[in-house]
C-alpha positions, 0 to 999 in steps of 0.5 A: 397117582394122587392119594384120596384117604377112604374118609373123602367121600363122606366128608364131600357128603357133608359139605366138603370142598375138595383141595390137593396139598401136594399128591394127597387129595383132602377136605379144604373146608366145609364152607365156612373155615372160621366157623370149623375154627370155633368147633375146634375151640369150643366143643370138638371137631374131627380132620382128615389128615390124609397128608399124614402117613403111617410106616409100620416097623417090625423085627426085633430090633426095631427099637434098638435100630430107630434109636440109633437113627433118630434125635429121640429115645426110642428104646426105653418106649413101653406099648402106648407111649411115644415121642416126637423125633427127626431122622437126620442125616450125618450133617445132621439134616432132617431127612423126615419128622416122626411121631414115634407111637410104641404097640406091642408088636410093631413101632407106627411112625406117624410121618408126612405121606409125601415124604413116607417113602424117602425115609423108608429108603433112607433108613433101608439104607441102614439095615444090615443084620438088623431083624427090622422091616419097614413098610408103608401101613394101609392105616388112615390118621384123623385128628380130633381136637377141642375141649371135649375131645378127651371125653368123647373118646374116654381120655384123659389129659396126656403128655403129648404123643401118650396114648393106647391101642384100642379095640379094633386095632385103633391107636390114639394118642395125645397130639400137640399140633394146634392151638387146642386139646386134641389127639390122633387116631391111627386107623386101620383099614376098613374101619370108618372112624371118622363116620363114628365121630361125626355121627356123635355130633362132631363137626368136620374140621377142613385142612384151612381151619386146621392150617389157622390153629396150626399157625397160630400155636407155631408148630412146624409142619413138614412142606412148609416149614420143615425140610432136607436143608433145616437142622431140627433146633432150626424148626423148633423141635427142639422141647419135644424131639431132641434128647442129647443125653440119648447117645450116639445116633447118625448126625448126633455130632453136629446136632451136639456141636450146635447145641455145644458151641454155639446156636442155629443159624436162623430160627422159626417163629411166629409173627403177628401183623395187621392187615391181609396175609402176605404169601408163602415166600414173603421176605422179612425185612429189617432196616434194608436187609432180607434177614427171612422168609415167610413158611406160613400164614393164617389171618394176622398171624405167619411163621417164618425162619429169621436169622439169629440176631432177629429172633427175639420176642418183640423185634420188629421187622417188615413183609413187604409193607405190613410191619410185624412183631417176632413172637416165640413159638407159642407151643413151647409154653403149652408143652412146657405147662404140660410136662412140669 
């Protein structure tokens, strides 16, 4: 049965065009993508992101258990701090992205809804005499993004995924997702938070617009960009999820050899081209060979996995007759800038 967040209603009010990524019903747009675009850029604009899950996880051992079944630390998390991880598999596979958020009593993984339940059952797979429990949280997410975004919810710049818990049960945390300021807000039920914000003049921002900025930071999205057959360095999440200094944890082996002996076989990264956006699926083409695929577009701008040799900022390739230029994952830097 398709998911339809508790915000959809009032967004439809408002002007939203109803869309489905996958099983999850959501706000496309609000009749003009571009125009939502520039809200986020210039002042604030608030999302719906539906697609997004949140898995509750309690018991004692929480922290200890995640630890051990994730490429990020986990154990030294205190209440409002948090941290981007892959769970993987022993192949060193990624089974889901988390965003790890720590509260006093319970561990919220942030994670994609369509994929919520195939972790649960794969890290189940791992409790044996661990006092954890997992379930699937009722809570809503929104995303709320632009330069005066801090402001309106009385917060200061973060390192990415810092936050707090606010009252009402409302957990905000700074994300790094798109090519502006901004952060998530884990919602519990009932509480209509996004009326809140809108109400404050914020303008409703649709899953297309956020998709744009997405693209345009180079930040890889489960579905899309992400999935059971990519090693995290591949994705890119590298900077933000991957500590190997952590210890020993399930795929710790081969994410550790990669990172030892050699490097990811393909790679993500950002092209940039003039003309119309190809589609999902394109081939990238260097001389007479297929050296990627196309993971996502936006206007002038597309992600894809290229193979090793083809990965340097500046390289040319082709999608189909469309001559574009390899580029970095621009969020690295913004990262980077951050935490120095």
């Amino acid at each position: 049965m398709p998911y339809s967040s508790p915000f959809l209603p009032a967004l439809e009010k408002r002007g939203a065009v109803r869309g489905a990524l996958g099983d999850v019903l959501l706000a496309v747009h609000f009749g003009d993508a571009a125009k939502e675009v520039e809200a986020a850029r210039k002042a604030s604009a608030a999302i719906d992101l539906s697609w997004r899950a949140v898995v509750e996880m309690t018991g004692r051992d929480r922290a200890r258990f995640l630890h051990g079944m994730c490429t990020n630390e986990i154990k030294k998390l205190a209440p409002g701090q948090g941290c981007l991880a892959a769970v993987v598999n022993r192949q060193g596979k990624m089974v889901a992205d988390i965003v790890a958020h720590a509260t006093a009593n319970a561990l919220l993984l942030e994670t994609d809804r369509a994929n919520a339940a195939a972790l649960i059952d794969h890290l189940n797979r791992f409790v044996v005499a661990d006092d954890v429990a997992l379930k699937l949280s009722d809570a809503a997410v929104i995303g709320l993004y632009g330069p005066s975004a801090g402001a309106l919810l009385g917060m200061s710049a973060s390192p990415p995924y810092q936050g707090q818990m606010r009252e009402g049960g409302v957990f905000v945390a700074a994300d790094p997702a798109l090519a502006a300021p901004g952060f998530t807000l884990i919602v519990p039920a009932g509480r209509d938070e996004m009326g809140g914000l809108l109400g404050h003049g914020v303008s409703p921002l649709g899953f297309e617009a956020w998709e744009r900025l997405r693209v345009e930071n180079g930040f890889p999205r489960w579905g899309a960009d992400m999935g059971p057959d990519v090693l995290p360095m591949e994705a890119g999440l590298e900077p933000l999820a991957i500590r190997y200094d952590k210890g020993c944890y399930i795929g710790q082996e081969v994410i550790q050899r990669v990172k030892t002996y050699s490097e990811p076989p393909k790679t993500l990264v950002q092209l940039a081209f003039d003309g119309d956006a190809p589609a999902v699926g394109a081939k990238i083409v260097a001389g007479a060979e297929e050296v990627g695929h196309l993971t996502s577009v936006a206007p002038g701008l597309a992600l894809g996995y290229v193979r090793k040799e083809h990965k340097a900022p500046g390289t040319r390739v082709m999608i189909g007759t469309l001559s574009a230029g390899v580029r970095a994952l621009p969020w690295h830097a913004r990262v980077t800038n951050q935490t120095v």
